[in-house]
C-alpha positions as CSV (number, residue, x, y, z in Angstrom):
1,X,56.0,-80.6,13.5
2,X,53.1,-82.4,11.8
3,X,54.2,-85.4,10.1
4,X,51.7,-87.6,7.9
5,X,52.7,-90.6,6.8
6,X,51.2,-93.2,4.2
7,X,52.2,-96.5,4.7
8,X,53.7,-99.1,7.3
9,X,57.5,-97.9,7.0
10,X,58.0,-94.2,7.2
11,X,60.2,-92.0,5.7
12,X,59.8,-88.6,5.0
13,X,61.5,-85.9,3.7
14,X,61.9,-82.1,3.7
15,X,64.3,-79.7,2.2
16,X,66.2,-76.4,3.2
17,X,69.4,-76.0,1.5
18,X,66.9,-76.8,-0.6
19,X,66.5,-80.1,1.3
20,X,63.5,-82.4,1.1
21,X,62.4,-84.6,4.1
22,X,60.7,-87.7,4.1
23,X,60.2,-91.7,3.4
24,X,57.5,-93.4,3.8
25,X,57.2,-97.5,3.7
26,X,53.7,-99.6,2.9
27,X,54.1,-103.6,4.2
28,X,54.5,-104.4,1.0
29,X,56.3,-101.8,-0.7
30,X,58.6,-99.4,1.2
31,X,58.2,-96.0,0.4
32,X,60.2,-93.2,0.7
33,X,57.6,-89.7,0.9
34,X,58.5,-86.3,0.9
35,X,57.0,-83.6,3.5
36,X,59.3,-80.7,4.0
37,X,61.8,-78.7,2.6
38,X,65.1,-77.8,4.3
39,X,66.9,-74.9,2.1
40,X,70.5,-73.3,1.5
41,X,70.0,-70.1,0.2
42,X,73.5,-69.8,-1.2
43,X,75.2,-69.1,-4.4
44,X,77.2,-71.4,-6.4
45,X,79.7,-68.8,-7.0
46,X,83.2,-69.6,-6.3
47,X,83.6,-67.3,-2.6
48,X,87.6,-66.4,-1.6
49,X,88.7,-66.7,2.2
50,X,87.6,-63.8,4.0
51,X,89.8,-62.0,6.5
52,X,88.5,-61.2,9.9
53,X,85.8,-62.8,12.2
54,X,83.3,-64.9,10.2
55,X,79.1,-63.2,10.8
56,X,76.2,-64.8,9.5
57,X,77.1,-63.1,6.2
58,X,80.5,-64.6,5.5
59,X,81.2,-66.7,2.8
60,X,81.2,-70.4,3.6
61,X,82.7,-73.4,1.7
62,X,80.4,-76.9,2.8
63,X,82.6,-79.5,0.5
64,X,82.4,-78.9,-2.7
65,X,79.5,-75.8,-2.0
66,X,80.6,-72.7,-2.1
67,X,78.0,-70.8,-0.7
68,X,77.4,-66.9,-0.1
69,X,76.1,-66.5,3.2
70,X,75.4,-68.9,6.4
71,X,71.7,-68.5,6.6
72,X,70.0,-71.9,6.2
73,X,66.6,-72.7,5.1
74,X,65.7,-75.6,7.7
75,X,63.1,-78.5,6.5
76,X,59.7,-78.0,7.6
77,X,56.6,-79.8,7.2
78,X,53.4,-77.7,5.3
79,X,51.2,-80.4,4.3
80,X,50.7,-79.2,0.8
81,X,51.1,-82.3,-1.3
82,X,48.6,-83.5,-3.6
83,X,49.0,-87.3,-3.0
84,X,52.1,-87.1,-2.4
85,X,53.6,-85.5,-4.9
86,X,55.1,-81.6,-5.2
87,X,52.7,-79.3,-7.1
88,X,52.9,-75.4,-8.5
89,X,49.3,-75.1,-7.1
90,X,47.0,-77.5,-4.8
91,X,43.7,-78.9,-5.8
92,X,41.8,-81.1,-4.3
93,X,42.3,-84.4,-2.8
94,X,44.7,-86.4,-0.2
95,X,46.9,-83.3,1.0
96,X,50.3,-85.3,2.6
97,X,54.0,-84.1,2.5
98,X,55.8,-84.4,-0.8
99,X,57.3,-87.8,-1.3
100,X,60.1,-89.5,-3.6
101,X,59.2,-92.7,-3.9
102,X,57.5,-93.1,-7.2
103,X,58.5,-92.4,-10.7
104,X,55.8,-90.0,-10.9
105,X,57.4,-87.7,-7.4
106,X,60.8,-88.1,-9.5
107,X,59.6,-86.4,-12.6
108,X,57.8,-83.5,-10.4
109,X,60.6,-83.0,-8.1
110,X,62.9,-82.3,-11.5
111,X,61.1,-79.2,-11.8
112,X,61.0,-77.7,-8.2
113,X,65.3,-78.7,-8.1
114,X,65.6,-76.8,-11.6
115,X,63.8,-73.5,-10.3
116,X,65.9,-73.7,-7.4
117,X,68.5,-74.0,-9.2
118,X,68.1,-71.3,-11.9
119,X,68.4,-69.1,-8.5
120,X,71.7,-70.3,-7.6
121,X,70.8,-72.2,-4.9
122,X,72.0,-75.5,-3.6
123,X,68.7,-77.5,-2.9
124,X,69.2,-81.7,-0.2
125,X,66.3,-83.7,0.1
126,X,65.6,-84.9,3.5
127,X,64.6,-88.4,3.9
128,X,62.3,-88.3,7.0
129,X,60.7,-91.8,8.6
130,X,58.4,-91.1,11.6
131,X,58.0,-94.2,12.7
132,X,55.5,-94.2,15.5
133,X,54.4,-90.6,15.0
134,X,52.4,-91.5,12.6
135,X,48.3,-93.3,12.6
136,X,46.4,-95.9,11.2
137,X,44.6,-93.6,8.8
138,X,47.8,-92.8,6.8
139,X,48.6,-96.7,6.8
140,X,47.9,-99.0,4.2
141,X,44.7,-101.5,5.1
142,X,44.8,-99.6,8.4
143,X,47.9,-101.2,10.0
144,X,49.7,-99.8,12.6
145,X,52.7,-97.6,12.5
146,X,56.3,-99.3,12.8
147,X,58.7,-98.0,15.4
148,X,61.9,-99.4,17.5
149,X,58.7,-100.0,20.2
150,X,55.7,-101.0,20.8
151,X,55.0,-98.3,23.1
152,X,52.8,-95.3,21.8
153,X,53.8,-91.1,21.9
154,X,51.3,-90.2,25.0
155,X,48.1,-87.9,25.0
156,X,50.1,-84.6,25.4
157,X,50.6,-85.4,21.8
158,X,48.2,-84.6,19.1
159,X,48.2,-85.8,15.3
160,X,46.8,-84.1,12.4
161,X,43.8,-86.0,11.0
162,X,42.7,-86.0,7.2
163,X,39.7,-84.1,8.2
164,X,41.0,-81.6,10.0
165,X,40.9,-83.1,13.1
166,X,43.5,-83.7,16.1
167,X,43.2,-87.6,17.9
168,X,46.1,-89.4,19.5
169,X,48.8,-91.5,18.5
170,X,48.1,-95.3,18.6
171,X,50.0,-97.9,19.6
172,X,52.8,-98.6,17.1
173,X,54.3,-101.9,16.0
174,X,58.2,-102.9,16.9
175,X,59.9,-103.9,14.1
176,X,61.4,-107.5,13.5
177,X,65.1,-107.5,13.4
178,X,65.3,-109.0,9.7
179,X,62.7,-106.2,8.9
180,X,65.3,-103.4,9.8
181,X,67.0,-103.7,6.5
182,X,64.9,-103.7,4.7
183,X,63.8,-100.0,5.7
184,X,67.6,-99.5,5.4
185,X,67.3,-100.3,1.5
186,X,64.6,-97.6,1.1
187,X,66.5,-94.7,2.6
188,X,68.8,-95.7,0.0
189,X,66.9,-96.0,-2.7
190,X,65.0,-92.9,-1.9
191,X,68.5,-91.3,-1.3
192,X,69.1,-92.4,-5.2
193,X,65.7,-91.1,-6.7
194,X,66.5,-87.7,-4.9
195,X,69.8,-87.7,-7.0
196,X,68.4,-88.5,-10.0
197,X,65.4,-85.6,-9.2
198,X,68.6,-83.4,-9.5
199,X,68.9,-82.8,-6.0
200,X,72.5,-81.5,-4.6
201,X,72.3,-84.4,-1.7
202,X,70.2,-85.5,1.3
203,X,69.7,-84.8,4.8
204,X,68.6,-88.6,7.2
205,X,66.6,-87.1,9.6
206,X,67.7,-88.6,12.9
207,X,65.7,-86.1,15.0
208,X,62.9,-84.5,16.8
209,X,61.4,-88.3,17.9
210,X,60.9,-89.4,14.7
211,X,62.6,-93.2,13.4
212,X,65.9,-92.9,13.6
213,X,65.5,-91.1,17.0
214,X,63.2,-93.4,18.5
215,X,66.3,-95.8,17.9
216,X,68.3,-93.6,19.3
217,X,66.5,-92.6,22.4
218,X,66.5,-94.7,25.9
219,X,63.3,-93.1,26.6
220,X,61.8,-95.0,23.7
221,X,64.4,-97.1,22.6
222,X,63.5,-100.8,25.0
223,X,65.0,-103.3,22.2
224,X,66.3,-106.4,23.8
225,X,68.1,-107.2,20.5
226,X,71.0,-105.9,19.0
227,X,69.2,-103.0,18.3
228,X,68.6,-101.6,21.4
229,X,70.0,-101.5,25.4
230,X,73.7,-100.1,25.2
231,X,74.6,-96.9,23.2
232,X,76.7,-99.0,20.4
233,X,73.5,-100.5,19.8
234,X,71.0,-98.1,19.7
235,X,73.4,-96.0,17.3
236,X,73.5,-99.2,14.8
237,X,70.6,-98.5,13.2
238,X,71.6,-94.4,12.2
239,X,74.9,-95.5,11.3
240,X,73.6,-98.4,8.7
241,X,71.4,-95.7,7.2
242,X,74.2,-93.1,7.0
243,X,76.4,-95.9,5.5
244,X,74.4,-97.4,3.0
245,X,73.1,-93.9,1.5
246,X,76.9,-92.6,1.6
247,X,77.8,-95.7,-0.3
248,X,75.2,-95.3,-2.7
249,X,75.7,-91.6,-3.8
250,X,78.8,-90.0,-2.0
251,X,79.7,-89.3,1.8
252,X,79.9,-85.9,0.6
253,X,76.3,-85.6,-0.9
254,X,74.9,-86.6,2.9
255,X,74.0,-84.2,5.5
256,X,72.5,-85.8,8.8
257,X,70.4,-84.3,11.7
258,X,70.3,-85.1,15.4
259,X,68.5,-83.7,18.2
260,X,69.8,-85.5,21.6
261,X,68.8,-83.2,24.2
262,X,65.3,-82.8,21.9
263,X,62.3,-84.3,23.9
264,X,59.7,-83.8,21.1
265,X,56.9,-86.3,20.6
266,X,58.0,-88.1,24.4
267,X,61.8,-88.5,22.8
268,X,64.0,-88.6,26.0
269,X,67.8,-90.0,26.8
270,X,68.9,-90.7,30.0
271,X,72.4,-88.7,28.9
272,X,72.3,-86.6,25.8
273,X,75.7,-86.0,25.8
274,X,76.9,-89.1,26.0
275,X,74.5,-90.1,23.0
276,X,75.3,-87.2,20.8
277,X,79.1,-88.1,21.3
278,X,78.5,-91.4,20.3
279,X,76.8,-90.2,17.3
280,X,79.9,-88.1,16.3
281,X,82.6,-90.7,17.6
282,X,80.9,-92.9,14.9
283,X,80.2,-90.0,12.1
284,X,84.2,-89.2,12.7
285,X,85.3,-92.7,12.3
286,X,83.2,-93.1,8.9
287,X,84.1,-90.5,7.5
288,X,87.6,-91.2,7.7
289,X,87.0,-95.0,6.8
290,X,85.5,-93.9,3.3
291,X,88.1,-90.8,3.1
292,X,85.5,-88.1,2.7
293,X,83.7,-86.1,5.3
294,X,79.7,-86.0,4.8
295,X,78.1,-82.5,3.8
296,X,77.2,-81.5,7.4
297,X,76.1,-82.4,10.5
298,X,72.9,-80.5,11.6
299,X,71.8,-80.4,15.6
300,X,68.9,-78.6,17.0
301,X,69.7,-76.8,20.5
302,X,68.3,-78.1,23.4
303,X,65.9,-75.1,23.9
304,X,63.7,-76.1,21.3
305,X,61.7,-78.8,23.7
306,X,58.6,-79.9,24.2
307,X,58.3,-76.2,26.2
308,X,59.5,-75.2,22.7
309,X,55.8,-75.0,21.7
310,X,55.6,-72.0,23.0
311,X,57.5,-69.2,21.1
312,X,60.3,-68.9,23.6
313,X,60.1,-72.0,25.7
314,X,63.2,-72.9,27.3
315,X,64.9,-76.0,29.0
316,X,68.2,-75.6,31.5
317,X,70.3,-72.5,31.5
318,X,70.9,-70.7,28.5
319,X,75.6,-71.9,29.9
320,X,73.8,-75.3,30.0
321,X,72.3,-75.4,26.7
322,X,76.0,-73.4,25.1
323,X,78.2,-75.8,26.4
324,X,76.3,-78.8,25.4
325,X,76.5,-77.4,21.6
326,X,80.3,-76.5,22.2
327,X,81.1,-80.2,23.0
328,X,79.5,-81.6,20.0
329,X,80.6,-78.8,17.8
330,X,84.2,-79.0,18.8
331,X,83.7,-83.3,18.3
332,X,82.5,-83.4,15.4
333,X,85.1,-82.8,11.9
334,X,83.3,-81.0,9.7
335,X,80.3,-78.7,8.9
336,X,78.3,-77.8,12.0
337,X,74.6,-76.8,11.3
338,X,72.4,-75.5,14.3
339,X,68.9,-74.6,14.4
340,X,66.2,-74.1,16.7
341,X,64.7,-71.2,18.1
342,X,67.4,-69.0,16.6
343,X,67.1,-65.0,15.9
344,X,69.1,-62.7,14.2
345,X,71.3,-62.4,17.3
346,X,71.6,-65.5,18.6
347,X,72.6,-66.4,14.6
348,X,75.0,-63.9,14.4
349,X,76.5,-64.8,18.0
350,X,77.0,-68.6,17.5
351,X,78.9,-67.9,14.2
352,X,80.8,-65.4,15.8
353,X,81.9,-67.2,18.5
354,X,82.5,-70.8,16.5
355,X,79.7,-72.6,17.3
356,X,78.0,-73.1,14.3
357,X,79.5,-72.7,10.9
358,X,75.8,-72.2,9.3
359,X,72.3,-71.6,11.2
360,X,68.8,-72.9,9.7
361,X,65.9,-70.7,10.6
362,X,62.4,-72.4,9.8
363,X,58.8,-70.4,11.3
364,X,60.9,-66.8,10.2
365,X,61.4,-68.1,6.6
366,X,57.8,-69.1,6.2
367,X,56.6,-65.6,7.0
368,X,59.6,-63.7,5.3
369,X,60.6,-65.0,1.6
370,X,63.7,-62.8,1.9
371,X,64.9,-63.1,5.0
372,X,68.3,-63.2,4.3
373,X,67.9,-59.8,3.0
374,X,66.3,-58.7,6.3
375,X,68.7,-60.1,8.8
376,X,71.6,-58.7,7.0
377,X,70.1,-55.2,7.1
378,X,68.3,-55.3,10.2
379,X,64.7,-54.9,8.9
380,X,61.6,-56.2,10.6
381,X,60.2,-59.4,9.5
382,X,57.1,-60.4,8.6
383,X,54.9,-61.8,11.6
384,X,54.1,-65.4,11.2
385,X,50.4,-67.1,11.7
386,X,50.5,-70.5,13.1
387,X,47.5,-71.5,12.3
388,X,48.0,-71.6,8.8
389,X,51.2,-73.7,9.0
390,X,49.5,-77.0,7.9
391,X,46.5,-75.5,5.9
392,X,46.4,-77.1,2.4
393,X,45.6,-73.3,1.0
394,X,48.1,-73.0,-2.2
395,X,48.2,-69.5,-1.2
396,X,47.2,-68.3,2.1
397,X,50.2,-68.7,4.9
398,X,52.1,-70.1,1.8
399,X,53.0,-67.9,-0.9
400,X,50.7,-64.7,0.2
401,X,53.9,-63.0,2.6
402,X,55.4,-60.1,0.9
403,X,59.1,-59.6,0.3
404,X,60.2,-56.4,1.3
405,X,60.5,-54.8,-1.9
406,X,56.4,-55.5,-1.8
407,X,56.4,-53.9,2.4
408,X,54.8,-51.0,1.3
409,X,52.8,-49.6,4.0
410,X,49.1,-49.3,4.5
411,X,48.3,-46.0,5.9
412,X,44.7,-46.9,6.1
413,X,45.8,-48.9,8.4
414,X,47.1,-48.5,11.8
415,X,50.5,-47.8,12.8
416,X,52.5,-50.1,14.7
417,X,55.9,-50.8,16.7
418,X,56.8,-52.8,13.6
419,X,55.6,-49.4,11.1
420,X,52.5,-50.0,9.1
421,X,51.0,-53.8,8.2
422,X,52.0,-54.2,4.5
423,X,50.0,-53.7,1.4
424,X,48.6,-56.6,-0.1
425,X,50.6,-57.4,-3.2
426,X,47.7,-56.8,-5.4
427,X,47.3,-53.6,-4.3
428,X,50.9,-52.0,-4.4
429,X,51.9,-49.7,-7.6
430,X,55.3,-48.1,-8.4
431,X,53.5,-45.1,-6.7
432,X,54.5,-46.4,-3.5
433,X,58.0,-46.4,-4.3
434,X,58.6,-43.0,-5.8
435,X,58.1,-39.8,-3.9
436,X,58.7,-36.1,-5.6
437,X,57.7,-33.9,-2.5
438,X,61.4,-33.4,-1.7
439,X,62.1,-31.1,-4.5
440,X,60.1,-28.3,-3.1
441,X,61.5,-25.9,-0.6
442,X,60.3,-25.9,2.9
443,X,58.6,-22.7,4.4
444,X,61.4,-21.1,6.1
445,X,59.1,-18.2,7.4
446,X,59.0,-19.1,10.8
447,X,60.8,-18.2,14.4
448,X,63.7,-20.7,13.7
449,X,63.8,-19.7,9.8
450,X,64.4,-23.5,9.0
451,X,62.0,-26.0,7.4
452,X,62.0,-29.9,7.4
453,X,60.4,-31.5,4.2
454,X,60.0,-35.6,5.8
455,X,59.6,-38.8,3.5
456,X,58.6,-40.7,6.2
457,X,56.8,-43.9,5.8
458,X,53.6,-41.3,6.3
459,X,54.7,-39.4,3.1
460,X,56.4,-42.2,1.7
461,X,54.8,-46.1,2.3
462,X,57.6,-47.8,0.2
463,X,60.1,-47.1,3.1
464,X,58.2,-49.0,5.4
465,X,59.5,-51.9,7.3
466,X,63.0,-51.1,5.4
467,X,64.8,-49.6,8.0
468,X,65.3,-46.3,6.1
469,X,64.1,-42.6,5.2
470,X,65.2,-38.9,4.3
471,X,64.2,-35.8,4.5
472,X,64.7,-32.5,3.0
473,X,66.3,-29.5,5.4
474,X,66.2,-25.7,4.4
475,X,67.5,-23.5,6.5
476,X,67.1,-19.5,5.6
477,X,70.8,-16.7,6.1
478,X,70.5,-17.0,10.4
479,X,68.0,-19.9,10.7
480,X,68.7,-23.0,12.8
481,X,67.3,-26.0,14.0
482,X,67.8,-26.0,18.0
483,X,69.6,-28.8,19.9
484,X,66.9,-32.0,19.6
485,X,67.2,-35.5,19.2
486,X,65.2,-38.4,16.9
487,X,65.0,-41.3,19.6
488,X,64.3,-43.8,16.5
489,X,67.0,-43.7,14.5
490,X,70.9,-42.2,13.6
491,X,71.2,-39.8,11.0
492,X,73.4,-38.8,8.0
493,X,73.6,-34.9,6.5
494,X,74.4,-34.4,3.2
495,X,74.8,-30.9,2.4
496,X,73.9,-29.7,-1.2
497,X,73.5,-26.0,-1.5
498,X,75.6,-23.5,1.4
499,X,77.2,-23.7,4.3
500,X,76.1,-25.3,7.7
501,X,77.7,-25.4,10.5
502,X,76.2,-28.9,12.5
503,X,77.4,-30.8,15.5
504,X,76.9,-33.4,18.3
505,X,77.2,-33.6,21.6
506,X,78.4,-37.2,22.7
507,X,76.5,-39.4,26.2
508,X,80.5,-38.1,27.7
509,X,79.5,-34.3,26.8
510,X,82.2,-34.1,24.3
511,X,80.9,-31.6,21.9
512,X,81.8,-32.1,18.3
513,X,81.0,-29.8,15.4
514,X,82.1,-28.6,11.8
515,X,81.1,-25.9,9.0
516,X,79.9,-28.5,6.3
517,X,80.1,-27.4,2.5
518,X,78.5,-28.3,-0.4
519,X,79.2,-32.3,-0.8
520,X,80.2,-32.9,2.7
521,X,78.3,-35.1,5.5
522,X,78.4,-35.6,9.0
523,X,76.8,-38.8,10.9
524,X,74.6,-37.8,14.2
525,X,74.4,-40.8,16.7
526,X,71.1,-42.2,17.8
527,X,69.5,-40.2,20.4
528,X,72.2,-38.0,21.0
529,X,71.7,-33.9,20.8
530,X,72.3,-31.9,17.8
531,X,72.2,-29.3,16.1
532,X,72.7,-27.1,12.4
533,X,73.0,-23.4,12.1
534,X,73.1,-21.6,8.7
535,X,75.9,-18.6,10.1
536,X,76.1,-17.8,5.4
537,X,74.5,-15.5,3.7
538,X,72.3,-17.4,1.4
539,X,70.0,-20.6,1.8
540,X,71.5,-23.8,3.0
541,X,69.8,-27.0,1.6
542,X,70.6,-30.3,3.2
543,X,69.6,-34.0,2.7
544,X,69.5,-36.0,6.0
545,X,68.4,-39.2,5.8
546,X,67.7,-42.0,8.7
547,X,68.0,-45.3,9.9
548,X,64.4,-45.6,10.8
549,X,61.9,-44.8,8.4
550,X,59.7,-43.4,12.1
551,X,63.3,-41.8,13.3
552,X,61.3,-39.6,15.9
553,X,61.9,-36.2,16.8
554,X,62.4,-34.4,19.9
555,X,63.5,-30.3,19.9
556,X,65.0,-29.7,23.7
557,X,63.8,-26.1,23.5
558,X,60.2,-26.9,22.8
559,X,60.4,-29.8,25.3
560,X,61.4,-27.5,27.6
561,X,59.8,-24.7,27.1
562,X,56.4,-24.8,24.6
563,X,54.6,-27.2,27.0
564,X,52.5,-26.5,30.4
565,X,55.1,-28.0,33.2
566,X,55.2,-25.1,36.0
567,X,57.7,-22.8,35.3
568,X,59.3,-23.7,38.8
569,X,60.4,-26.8,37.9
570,X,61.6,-25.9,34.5
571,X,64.0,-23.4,36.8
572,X,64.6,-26.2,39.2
573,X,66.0,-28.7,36.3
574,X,67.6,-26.0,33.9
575,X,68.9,-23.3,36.7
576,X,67.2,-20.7,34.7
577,X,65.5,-17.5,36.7
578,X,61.9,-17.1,36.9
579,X,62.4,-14.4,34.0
580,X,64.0,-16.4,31.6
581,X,62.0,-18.9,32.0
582,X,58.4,-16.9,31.3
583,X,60.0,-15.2,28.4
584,X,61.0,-18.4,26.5
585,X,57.5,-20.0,27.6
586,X,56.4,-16.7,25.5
587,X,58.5,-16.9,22.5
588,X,58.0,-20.9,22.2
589,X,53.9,-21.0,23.2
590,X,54.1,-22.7,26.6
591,X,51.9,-21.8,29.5
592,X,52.6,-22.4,33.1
């Protein structure tokens, strides 16, 4: 994460649910800035109780949210600010995060929260300090950053420069005791001015090595005030944040983030348990002091580390990691966010099995504007480029990734494990999504008197990426289509015109099969053999369609036969004579 910050006291803030992050503090002025946006992408449509086991797709109530689905839009930092303050389009100047700490970020923030809004989404601003992670450049008269220390984040560490460049963090200055409220005061106030910018709540980023966490932190953390040694004190500083901003707009308007066993930016505990209990003993207890439970509690999972850098870095055992996040998830009372390195499965398996009520996904939402959409029906995402993460383009790694209603394929392109690359926006037409080949009969003149009319993502680019395709089948009085298989994808028959008679035979060899009629259909597993046969007198027209919009094909008497492996050891493996064998190579066109 790429943090800039402007002046002496930092505090950022980013937004997923829609939630903003980030505060930033001049020696003479606090501030509170704004860098990233952490997003729910719910409704605010009142959801019932659902019956059964809860999946990513369950309705969730978070207080007084009601919210559609458990997918999370975490805070992330993107660098495209103009001078701090939210814009619909990026020109030049001093590109920084978003902030929220002048009238000015107020009014422009009104009309980010309202489009979010008008999209029934619930939208928390993130206030984000980052302390030491920060450099003299972003500080006013070149002062150095504040932190619980005065020791700097080391040279594995690199920090975004204005011009582009990386250089190393410099040494940062400890605060004074009496100072420590007063950077108290500006979460606050910055916890106001998101309210009054029409935000649903915030999020105090107590994570990933910034402020908070370099209070929280042993590793960092080496105080000898009341602010530092023992856990108690190390958690005082968090805990007058959390109070002072609950005060000020509502426990239930404030979400907070940890990361114990997180060792970005040199941010290391001794015990992360221990401290991420002590955070929760202490959330627990004020919650119940001022009767109502915060929005959430949001922890990132200890395999997003320093190794987490990489895209699948990983730290301990994968029962290591689980447990650790079962302990504080079964501590804390009340909403339990995760995020970190999370896919679709490891989303749907942590809400399936109770460890998170709601998951955040970050990178995957910056590529996929819909990913919601694509985890719930399986489609491939979008493939992210790093390099543009922190670009101050308006448009390029920004807004430019299509939403699968835009994933039409580029056939001039090649074809990939994914499907096709997508169509630039520009270029895709309602052509792409409309296809009239299937309403011309197939060429049943042939040996098996059947014909398979595909709308393939070759035929058809609007089905690519989706997950989906048909096809046409006509099968002449006697034709058939042999025993084969489509490797890619399961299949559904919808018979139209005749009568076929279609079956399966299961991985146990348990044959199953049925004379369809007009208006019935019959399912055919993935990669399992099958068959239909047209035993009427007239034509039989059927639709199948696919779960793959490549399902594959594979006919088991062409495989076997209409190729060039010896004719020995197609009698070996099918216990056929040496007769058979040569007369089927004939019929089909094999040789050998």
């Amino acid at each position: 994460m790429l943090m800039n910050t402007v002046p002496n006291l930092t505090i950022p803030v980013q937004q997923s649910l829609y939630i903003t992050r980030r505060q930033d503090h001049s020696s003479a002025k606090h501030k509170i800035q704004n860098s990233d946006r952490f997003l729910f992408r719910t409704t605010m449509e009142e959801t019932s109780s659902v019956q059964g086991p809860n999946t990513l797709f369950s309705p969730y109530k978070m207080g007084k949210f009601n919210l559609s689905h458990r997918v999370v839009l975490a805070p992330m930092t993107r660098c495209r600010a103009l001078n701090g303050i939210p814009q619909p389009a990026l020109p030049a100047g001093f590109h920084i995060a978003q902030g929220i700490y002048t009238r000015e970020q107020v009014e422009a923030w009104k009309k980010v929260v309202d489009a979010v809004h008008s999209k029934g989404a619930v939208i928390f601003c993130q206030l984000w300090h980052v302390g030491r992670a920060s450099h003299q450049v972003y500080q006013p008269g070149g002062a150095p950053p504040i932190s619980s220390t005065c020791k700097p984040i080391s040279n594995r560490w690199r920090i975004l420069l204005p011009d582009g460049t990386h250089g190393t963090y410099p040494s940062p200055r400890a605060l004074q005791t009496y100072e420590i409220s007063e950077v108290v005061a500006q979460y606050r106030q910055a916890a106001l001015n998101a309210i009054e910018a029409g935000f649903d709540g915030i999020e105090i980023h107590g994570a990933h090595g910034y402020l908070i966490d370099q209070f929280l932190k042993d590793g960092i953390n080496d105080r000898t005030d009341g602010y530092g040694g023992p856990i108690a004190n190390r958690c005082k500083f968090l805990m007058q944040v959390v109070q002072a901003v609950a005060a000020a707009i509502g426990a239930d308007r404030v979400g907070v983030r940890i990361s114990p066993a997180i060792d970005h930016l040199d941010a290391t505990d001794s015990d992360p348990q221990s401290l991420g209990l002590a955070v929760i003993e202490r959330l627990n207890k004020l919650q119940l002091e001022m009767g109502s439970k915060l929005t959430y509690l949001h922890v990132t999972q200890p395999r997003y580390t320093a190794y987490g850098q990489t895209e699948s870095g990983r730290h301990g055992s994968q029962d290591e990691e689980a447990q650790l996040i079962r302990t504080w998830r079964r501590a804390y009372q009340g909403t339990f966010i995760c995020s970190g390195g999370f896919t679709r499965e490891l989303g749907m398996e942590a809400v399936a099995q109770g460890d998170a009520d709601l998951v955040s996904y970050g990178r995957l939402f910056i590529s996929t504007p819909d990913l919601v959409l694509r985890l719930k029906v399986n489609a491939p995402l979008n493939r992210y480029i790093r390099a543009t993460f922190y670009t101050h383009d308006p448009v390029v790694g920004y807004t430019d990734y299509p939403f699968l209603s835009e994933a039409s394929g580029d056939l001039t392109m090649s074809d990939g494990p994914a499907g096709y690359p997508c169509k630039k926006p520009a270029t895709v037409t309602v052509d792409d999504f409309v296809y009239s080949g299937l309403g011309i009969a197939g060429n049943t003149s042939n040996l098996i008197k059947a014909a398979v009319t595909p709308a393939f993502t070759a035929q058809f680019p609007g089905v690519n990426g989706l997950g989906i395709s048909i096809a046409r089948l006509d099968i002449a009085a006697g034709g058939v289509v042999p025993m084969h298989t489509h490797p890619g994808a399961s299949e559904l028959l919808l018979v139209v015109e005749g009568t076929i008679c279609a079956g399966f035979i299961s991985s146990a060899n348990t044959v199953y099969f049925k004379s369809l009629n007009k208006g019935d259909i019959m399912l055919f597993p993935q990669g399992l053999l099958h068959f239909q046969i047209n035993f009427g007198k007239t034509v039989a027209i059927a639709f199948p369609s696919f779960s793959s919009p490549s399902p594959g094909l594979q006919i088991l008497d062409f495989a076997l036969f209409a190729n060039d492996l010896p004719s020995e050891l197609v009698e070996k493996t099918t216990f056929l004579d040496d007769a058979q064998v040569k007369k089927l190579k004939a019929v089909l066109g094999g040789t050998g």
